[in-house]
N, C-alpha and C positions, 0 to 999 in steps of 0.2 A: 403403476409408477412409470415415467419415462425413462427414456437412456440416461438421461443425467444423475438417475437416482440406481444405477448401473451397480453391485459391488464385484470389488477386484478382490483380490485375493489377500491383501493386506484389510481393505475394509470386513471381510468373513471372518479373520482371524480376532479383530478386533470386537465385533458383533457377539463371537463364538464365548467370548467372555464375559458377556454382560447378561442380564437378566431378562427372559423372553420381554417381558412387558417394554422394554425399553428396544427392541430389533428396530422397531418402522423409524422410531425420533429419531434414536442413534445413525439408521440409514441416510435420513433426510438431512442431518449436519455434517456428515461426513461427505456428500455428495457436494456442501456448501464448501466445506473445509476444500474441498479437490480442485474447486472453480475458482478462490482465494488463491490456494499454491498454481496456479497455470498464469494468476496474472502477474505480468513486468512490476507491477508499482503495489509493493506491498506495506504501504506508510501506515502509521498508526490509524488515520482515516480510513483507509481502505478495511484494516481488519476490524475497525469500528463498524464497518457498514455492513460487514459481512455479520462480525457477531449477532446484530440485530436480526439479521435473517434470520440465524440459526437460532434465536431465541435465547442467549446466553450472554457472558459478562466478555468482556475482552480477554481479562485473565486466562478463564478458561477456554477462551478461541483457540487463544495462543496454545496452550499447553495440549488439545485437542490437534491442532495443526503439526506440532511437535509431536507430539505423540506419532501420527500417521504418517510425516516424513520419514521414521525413523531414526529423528535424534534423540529422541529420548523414550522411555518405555513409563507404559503407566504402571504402578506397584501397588500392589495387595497386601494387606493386614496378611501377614503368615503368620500362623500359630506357635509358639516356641516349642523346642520339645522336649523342655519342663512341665507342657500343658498336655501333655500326650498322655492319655489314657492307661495305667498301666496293666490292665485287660488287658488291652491289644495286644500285646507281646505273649497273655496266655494263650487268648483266642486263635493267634498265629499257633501256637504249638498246640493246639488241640486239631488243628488242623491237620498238621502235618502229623497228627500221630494215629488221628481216626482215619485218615486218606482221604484222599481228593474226591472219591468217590461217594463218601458217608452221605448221610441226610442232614440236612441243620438240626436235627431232634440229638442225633448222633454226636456231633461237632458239641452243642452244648452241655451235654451231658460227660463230654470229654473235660471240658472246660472247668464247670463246675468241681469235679475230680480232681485236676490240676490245682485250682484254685484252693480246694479245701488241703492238698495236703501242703502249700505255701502260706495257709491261716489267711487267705484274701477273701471277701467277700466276691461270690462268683458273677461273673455278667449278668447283663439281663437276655433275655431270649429275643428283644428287638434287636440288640447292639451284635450278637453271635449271627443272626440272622441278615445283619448290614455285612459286619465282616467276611461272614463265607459268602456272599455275592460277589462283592469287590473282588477278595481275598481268588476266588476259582474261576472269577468270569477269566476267558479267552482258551482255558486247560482243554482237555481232551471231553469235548464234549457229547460225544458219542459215546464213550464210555459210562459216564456222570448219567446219562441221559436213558441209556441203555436201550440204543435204537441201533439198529443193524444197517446205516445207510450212509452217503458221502454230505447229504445236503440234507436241510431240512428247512423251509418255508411255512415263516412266523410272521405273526400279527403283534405289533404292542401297540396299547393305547398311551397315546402321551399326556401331560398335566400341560395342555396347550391348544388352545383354541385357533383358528384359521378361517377365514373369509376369503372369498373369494370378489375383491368386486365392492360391489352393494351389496351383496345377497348377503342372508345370516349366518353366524359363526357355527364350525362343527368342530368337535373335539379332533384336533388331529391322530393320526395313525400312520403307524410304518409298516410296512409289509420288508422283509430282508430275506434273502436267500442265506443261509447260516449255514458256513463251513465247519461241517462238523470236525473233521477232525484239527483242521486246523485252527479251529476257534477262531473265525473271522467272518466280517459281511462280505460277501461276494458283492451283491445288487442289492439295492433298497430302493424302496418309491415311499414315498407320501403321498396321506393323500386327506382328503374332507372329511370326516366322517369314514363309513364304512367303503372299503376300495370294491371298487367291479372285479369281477371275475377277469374278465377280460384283461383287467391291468394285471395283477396278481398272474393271471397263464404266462403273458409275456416274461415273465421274469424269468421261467424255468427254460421256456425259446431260446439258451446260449447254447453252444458244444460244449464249454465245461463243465454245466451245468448236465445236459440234457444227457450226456453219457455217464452219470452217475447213477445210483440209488436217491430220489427224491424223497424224503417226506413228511407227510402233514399230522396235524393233529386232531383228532377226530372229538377232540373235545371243541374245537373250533369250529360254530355252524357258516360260519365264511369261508373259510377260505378250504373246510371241507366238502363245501355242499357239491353236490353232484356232476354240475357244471366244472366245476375247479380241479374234481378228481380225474374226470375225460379228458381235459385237456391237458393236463401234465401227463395221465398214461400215455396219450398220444404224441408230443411231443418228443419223454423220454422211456417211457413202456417200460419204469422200474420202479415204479409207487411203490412206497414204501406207508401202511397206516400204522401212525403208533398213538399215543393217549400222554399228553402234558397239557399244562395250564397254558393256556392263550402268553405267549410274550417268555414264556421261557426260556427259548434257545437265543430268542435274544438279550434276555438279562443274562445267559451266561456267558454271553461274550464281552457287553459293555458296563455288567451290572448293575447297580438299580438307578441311573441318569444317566442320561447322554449331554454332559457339559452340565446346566443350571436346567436341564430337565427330564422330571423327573417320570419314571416309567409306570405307569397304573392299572391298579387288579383289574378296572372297568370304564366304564363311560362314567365321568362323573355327571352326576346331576344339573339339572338347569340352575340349582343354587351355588353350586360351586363353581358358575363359568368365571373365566378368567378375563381380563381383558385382550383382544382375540387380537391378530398379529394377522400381517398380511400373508396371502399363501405364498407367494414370491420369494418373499423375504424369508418365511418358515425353511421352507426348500434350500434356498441359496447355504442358510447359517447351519442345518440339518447334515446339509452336502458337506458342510468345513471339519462339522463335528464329528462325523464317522469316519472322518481319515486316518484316526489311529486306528480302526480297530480294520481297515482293507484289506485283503488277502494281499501282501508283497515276497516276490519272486526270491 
């Protein structure tokens, strides 16, 4: 994409909302919308001609344009909270009463307890297993995790395809530097498919980083393989190896989506690809979406 198809920081936030499959369209109107608001002569003709670009009705030029000036914001179906599950208010106190630390086998079986002596029919084990993600992601995850270290460097596979180019789509991936105690990303990269060694060492290459305890999981054959574990000893010469599932230290800090996507046990299948999004563009909206969860001072 050229400079014109550029996003700003209002166009990220706006993207950050919407549903991958629609990133590149949404980029390409919005870069139309920007080249409409910069011109003097904005007559019904004019946003007539632009609509057409953008592939859309006037109507919604207009309300697209408005939207991204900032006069007006676009609004979501929100759920009432007459519609709110009344689980969740158990699941919450099964929580808080097994501890932060429990297992979800732990948490549910709390629940279930709760439930039966309130005569409620008890959760399901998906729904306990959504909630104590959500519910713990960002808490003391060094403790939950029970790793003896400052950082730990994780892999998740995302529900989202990426191109590069012309060339063929690969399931994207994050690699993130994971503040253990803080429950936050420090760094993260994306990347095609499986990341280099190479990218994934640099990560650990900061001072905040590199005068920690680092470490990996050896259930992970990337990012534990041999190359990966040399150059982080050498870097910061305080590996740490401990044993979690690929993507866990990052579901406990953003829990199981990052925005409208979602975090995955694996590489899905070539039947389940998605329609694949530019790598630019993955990046750009990837970058807007981890800003809650950054380490701040």
């Amino acid at each position: 994409m050229d400079h014109e198809d550029e996003i700003d920081a209002r166009g990220r936030a706006m993207l950050a909302d919407s549903h991958p499959g629609k990133w590149d369209e949404a980029r390409r109107r919005l870069a139309i919308v920007r080249r409409y608001l910069r011109q003097p002569d904005r007559s019904a003709a004019m946003a007539e001609q632009y609509a057409r670009q953008a592939g859309i009705g006037r109507s919604l030029f207009y309300w697209l344009a408005r939207t991204y000036a900032g006069s007006a914001k676009a609004s979501d179906d929100v759920a009432s909270m007459e519609d709110v599950d009344p689980s969740v208010n158990i699941m919450a106190r099964a929580v808080e009463s097994a501890g932060h630390s429990a297992s979800p086998a732990q948490i549910y079986r709390t629940a279930a307890e709760l439930s039966r002596v309130e005569g409620r029919a008890p959760p399901s084990r998906k729904s306990v297993r959504t909630h104590v993600a959500n519910t713990l992601a960002g808490g003391s995850i060094a403790e939950r995790m029970r790793l003896n270290a400052d950082f730990a460097i994780d892999r998740a596979v995302l529900d989202l395809d990426v191109r590069h180019g012309t060339g063929p789509s690969e399931a994207a991936q994050l690699v993130c530097v994971v503040d253990l105690r803080r429950g936050a990303i420090v760094r993260h990269r994306l990347s095609a498919g499986e990341p280099g060694t190479d990218q994934a060492a640099q990560m650990a290459d900061f001072d905040d980083i590199a005068s920690g305890r680092i470490a990996l999981s050896e259930s992970d054959p990337v990012l534990c393989s041999d190359p990966m574990r040399s150059a982080i000893a050498g870097s910061s010469g305080r590996l740490v190896v401990g044993r979690w599932h690929v993507g866990a230290a990052i579901r406990a800090v953003v829990g199981l989506r990052i925005g409208r996507v979602a975090l995955l046990a694996r590489v899905p299948g070539s039947a389940g690809r998605r329609e694949p999004v530019a790598f630019d563009t993955a990046c750009q909206v990837l970058d807007e979406l981890l800003l809650p969860y950054a380490v701040r001072d």
